[in-house]
C-alpha beads as a LAMMPS data file, in Angstrom:
LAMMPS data file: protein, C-alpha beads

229 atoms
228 bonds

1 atom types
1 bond types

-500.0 500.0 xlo xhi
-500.0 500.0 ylo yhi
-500.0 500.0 zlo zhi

Masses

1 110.0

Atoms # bond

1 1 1 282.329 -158.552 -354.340
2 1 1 278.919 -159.115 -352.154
3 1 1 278.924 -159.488 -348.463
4 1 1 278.212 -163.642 -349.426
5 1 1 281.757 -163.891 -350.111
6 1 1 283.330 -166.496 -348.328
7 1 1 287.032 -164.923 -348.876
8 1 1 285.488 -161.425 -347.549
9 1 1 283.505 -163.342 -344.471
10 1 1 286.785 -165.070 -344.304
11 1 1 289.078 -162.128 -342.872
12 1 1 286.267 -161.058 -340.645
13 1 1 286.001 -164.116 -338.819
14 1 1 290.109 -164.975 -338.650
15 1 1 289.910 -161.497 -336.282
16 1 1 287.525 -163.525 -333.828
17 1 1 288.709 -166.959 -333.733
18 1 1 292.580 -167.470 -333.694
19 1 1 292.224 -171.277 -335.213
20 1 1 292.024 -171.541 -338.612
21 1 1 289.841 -173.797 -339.481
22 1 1 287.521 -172.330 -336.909
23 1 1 287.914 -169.333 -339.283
24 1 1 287.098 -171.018 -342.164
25 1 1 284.052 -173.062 -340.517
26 1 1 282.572 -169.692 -338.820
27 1 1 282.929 -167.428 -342.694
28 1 1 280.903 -170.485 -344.118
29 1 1 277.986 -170.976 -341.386
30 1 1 277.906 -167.114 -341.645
31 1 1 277.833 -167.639 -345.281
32 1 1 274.961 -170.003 -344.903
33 1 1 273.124 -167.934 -343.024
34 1 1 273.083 -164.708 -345.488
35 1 1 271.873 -167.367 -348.168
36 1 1 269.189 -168.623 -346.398
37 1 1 267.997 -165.690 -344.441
38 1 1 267.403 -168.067 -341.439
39 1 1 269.520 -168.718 -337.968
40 1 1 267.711 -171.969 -338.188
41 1 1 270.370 -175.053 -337.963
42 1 1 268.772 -177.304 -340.515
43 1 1 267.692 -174.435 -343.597
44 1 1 271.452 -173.238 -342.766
45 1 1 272.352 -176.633 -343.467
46 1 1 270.575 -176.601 -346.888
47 1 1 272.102 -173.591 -347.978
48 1 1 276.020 -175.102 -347.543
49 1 1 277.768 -175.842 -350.162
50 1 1 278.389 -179.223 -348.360
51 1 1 275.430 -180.997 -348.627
52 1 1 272.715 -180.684 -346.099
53 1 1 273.660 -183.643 -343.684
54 1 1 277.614 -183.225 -343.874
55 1 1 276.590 -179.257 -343.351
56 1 1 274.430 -179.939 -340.145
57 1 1 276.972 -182.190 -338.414
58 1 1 279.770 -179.479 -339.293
59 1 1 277.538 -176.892 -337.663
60 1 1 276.639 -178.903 -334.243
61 1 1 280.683 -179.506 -333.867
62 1 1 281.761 -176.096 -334.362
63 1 1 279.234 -174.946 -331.778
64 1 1 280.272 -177.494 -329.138
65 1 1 284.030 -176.787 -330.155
66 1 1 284.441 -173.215 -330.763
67 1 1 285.231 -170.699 -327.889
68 1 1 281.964 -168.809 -329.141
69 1 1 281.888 -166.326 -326.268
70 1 1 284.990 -165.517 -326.079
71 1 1 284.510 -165.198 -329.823
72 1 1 282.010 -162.507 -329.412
73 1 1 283.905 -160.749 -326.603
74 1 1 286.434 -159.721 -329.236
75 1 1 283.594 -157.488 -331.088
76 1 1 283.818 -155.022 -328.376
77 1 1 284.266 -151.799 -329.034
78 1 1 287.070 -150.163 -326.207
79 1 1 285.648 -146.526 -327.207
80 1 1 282.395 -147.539 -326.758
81 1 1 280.551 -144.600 -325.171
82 1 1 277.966 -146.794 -323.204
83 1 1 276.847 -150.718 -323.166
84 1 1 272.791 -151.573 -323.819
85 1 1 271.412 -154.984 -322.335
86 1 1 268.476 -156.068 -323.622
87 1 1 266.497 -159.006 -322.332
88 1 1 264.470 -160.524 -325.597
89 1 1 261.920 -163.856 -325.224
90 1 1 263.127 -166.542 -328.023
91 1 1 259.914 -168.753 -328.434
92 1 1 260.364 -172.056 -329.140
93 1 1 256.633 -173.857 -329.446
94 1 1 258.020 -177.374 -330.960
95 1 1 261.169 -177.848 -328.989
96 1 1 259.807 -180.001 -326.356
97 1 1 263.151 -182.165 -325.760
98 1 1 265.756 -179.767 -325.674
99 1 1 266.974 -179.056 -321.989
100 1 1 267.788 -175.343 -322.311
101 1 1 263.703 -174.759 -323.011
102 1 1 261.379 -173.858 -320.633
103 1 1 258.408 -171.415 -320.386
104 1 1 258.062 -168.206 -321.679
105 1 1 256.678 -165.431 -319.043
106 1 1 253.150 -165.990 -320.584
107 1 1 253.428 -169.435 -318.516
108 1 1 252.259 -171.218 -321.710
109 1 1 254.368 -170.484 -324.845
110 1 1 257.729 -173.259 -324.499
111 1 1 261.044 -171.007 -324.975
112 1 1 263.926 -169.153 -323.481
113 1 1 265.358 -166.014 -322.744
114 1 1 268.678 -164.124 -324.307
115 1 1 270.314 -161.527 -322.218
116 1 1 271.679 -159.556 -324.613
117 1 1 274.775 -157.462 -324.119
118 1 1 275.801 -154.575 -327.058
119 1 1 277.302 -151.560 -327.696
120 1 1 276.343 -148.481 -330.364
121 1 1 277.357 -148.371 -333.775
122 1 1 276.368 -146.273 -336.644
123 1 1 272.747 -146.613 -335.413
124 1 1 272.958 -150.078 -334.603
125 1 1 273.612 -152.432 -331.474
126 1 1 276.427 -154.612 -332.063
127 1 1 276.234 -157.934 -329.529
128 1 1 279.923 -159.177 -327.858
129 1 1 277.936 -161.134 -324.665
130 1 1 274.923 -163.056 -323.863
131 1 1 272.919 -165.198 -321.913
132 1 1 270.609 -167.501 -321.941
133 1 1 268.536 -168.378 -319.005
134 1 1 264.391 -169.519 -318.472
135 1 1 261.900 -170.936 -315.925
136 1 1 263.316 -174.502 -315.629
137 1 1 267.258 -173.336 -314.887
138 1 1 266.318 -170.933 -312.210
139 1 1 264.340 -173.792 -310.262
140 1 1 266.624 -176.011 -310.861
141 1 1 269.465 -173.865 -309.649
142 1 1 267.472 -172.678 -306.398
143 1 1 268.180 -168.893 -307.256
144 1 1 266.248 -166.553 -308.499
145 1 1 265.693 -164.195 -311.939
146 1 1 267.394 -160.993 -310.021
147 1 1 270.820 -162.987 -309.113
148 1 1 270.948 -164.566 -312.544
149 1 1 270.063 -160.502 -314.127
150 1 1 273.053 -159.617 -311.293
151 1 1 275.202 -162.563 -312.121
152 1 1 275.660 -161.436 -315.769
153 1 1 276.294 -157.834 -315.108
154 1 1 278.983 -158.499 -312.609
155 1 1 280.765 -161.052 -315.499
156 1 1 281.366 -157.805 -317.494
157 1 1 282.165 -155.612 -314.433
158 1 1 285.796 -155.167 -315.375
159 1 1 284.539 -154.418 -319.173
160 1 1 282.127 -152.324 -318.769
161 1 1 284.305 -150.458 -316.316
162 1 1 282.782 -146.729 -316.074
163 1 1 281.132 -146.665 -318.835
164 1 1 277.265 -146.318 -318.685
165 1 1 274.839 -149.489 -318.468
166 1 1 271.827 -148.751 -320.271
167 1 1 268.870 -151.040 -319.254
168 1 1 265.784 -152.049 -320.490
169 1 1 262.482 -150.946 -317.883
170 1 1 262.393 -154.710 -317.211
171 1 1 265.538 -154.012 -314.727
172 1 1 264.362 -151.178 -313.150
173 1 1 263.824 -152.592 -310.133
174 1 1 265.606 -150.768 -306.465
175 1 1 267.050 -154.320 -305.181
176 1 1 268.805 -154.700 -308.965
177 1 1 270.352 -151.068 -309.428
178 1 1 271.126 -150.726 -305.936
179 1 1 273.619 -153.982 -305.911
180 1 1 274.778 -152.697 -309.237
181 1 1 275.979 -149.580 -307.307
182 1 1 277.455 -151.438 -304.530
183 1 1 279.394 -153.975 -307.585
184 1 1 280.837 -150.737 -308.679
185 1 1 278.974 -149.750 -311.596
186 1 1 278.838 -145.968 -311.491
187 1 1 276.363 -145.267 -313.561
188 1 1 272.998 -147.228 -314.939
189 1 1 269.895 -145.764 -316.228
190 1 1 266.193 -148.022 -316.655
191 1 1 265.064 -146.471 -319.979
192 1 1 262.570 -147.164 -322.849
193 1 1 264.230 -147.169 -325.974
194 1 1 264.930 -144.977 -327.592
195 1 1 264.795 -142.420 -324.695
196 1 1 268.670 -142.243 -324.371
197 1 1 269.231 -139.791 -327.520
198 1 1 272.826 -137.727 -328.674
199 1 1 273.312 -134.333 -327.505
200 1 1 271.829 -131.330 -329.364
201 1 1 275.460 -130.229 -328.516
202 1 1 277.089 -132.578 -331.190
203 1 1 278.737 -132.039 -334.230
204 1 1 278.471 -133.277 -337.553
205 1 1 278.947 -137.375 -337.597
206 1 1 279.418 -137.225 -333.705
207 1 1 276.837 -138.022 -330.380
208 1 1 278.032 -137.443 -327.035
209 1 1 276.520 -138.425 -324.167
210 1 1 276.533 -137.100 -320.737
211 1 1 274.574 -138.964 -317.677
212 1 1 274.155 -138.872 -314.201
213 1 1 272.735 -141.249 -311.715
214 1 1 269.333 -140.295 -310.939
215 1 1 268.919 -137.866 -314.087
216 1 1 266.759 -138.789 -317.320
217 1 1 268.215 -137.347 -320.619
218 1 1 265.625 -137.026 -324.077
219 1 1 266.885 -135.350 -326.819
220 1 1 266.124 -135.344 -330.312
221 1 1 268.194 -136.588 -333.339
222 1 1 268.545 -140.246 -332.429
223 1 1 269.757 -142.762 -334.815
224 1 1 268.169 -145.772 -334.191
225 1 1 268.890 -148.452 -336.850
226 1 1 270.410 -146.264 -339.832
227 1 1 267.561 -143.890 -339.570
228 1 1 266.907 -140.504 -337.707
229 1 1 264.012 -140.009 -335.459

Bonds

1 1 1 2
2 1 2 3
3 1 3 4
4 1 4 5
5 1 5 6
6 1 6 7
7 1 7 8
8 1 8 9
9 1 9 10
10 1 10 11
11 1 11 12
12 1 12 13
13 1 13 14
14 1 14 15
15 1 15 16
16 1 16 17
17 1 17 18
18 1 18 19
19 1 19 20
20 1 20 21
21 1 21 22
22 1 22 23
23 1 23 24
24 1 24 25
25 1 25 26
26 1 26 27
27 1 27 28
28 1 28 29
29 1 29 30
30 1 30 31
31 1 31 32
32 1 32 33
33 1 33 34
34 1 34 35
35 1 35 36
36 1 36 37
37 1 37 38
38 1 38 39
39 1 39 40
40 1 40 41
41 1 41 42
42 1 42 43
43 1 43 44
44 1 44 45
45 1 45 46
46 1 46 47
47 1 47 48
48 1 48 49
49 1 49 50
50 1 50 51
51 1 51 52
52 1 52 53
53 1 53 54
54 1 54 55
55 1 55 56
56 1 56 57
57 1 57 58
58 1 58 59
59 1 59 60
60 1 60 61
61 1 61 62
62 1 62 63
63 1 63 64
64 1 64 65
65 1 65 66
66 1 66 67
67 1 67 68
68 1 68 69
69 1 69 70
70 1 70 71
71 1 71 72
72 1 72 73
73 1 73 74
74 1 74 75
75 1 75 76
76 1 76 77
77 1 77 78
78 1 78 79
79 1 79 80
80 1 80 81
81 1 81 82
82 1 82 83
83 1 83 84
84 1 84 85
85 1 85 86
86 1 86 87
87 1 87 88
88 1 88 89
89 1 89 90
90 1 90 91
91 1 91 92
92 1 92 93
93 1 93 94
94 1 94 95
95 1 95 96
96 1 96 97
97 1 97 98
98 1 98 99
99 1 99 100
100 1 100 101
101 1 101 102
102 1 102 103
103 1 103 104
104 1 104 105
105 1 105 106
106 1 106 107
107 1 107 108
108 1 108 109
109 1 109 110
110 1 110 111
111 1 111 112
112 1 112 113
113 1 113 114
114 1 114 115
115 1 115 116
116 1 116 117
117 1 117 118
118 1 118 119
119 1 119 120
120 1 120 121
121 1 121 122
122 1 122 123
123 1 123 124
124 1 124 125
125 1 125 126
126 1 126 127
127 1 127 128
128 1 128 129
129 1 129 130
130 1 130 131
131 1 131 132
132 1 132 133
133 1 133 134
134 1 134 135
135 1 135 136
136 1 136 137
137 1 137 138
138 1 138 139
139 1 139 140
140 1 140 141
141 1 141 142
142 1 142 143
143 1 143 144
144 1 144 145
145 1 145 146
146 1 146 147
147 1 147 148
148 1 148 149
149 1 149 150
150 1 150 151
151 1 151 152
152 1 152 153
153 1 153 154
154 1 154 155
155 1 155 156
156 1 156 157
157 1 157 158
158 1 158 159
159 1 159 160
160 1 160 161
161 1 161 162
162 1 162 163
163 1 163 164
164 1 164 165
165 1 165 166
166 1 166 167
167 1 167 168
168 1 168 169
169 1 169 170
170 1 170 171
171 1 171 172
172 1 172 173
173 1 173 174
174 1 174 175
175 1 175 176
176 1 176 177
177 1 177 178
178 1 178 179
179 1 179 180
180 1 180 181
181 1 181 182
182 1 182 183
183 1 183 184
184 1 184 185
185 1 185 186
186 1 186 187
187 1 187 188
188 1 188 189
189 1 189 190
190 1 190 191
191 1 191 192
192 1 192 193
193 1 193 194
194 1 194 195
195 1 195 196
196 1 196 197
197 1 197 198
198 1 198 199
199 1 199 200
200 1 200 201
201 1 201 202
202 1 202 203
203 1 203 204
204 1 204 205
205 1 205 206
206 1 206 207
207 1 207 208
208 1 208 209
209 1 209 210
210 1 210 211
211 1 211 212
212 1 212 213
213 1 213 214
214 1 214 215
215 1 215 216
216 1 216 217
217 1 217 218
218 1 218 219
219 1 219 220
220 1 220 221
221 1 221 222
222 1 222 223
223 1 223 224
224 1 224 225
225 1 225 226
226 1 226 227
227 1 227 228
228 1 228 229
């Protein structure tokens, strides 16, 4: 049985979305995906079994219908040792009608940014929260790129409870980790991946992690995507 199966995809996604023909919908987008090696909407669409236009007007409904965050949400991890955000630039060059576009930080390339929430897994970042933001939102919206980087930490403030916030340098800025103190998070650390490493201390098949405002940990013996560095 290969991870393409829609039966197998099938009880993966009935643990994320309560609805059953959400369920069903979700295993074969997910499906259609793997097949076409693409998150692109329309060569998704060519790889259902439905047909390509009946596939891309299934996909466009489920999106606007399905509870997709709170989807994601259910990923978490409670023993999670830490959470990672990760702020990553999606370009998008030809999208020059679609509203959620703006510009990139290079003030030319059209596109968006995803603020990426995960937690560690086997060597990999598993995602249960994001957000998208860009140029044209934040003007619109008469705020600024530090609330909306604030905004979305304090969302997960309950989830994330005491458990570290690992950040990318791009939030290493005093205004930032100083309001995340006052919001309660006890502990953040402004790294450059993949500078937060498991402890020499650890045994066999297990990391543990031990931080301190203020202090910068390094060790060796990282697993960072399936592979030790």
């Amino acid at each position: 049985m290969t991870i393409t199966n829609l039966k197998m995809l099938r009880k993966f996604t009935s643990l994320l979305f309560p609805r059953e023909d959400q369920a069903w919908k979700a295993a074969m987008i997910i499906q259609g995906i793997l097949r076409a090696h693409s998150p692109r909407i329309t060569e998704v669409a060519r790889a259902l079994p439905k047909g390509f236009f009946a596939g891309q007007k299934m996909i466009y409904r489920f999106l606007k219908r399905a509870p997709l965050k709170e989807a994601l949400l259910r990923m978490f991890r409670e023993d999670a040792p830490f959470v990672i955000c990760d702020p990553t630039e999606i370009p998008r060059p030809q999208a020059k009608r679609t509203p959620y576009v703006g510009t990139l930080k290079d003030g030319k390339t059209r596109g968006f940014q995803l603020l990426v929430f995960s937690f560690p897994y086997k060597g990999r970042a598993i995602p249960f929260w994001f957000g998208v933001f860009l140029s044209r939102t934040i003007s619109q919206q008469e705020t600024s790129r530090n609330l909306v980087h604030l905004g979305a930490f304090l969302q997960l403030k309950e989830l994330l409870g005491e458990r570290p916030l690992v950040l990318d340098r791009e939030f290493s800025y005093s205004w930032l980790l100083s309001r995340l103190k006052e919001g309660g998070s006890t502990s953040s650390c402004a790294s450059t991946p993949p500078d937060i490493l498991p402890s020499p201390t650890r045994k066999a098949g297990e990391s543990t992690f031990h931080w301190l405002p203020g202090r910068r940990c390094s060790w060796k013996g990282s697993a960072t995507r399936g592979r030790w560095r």
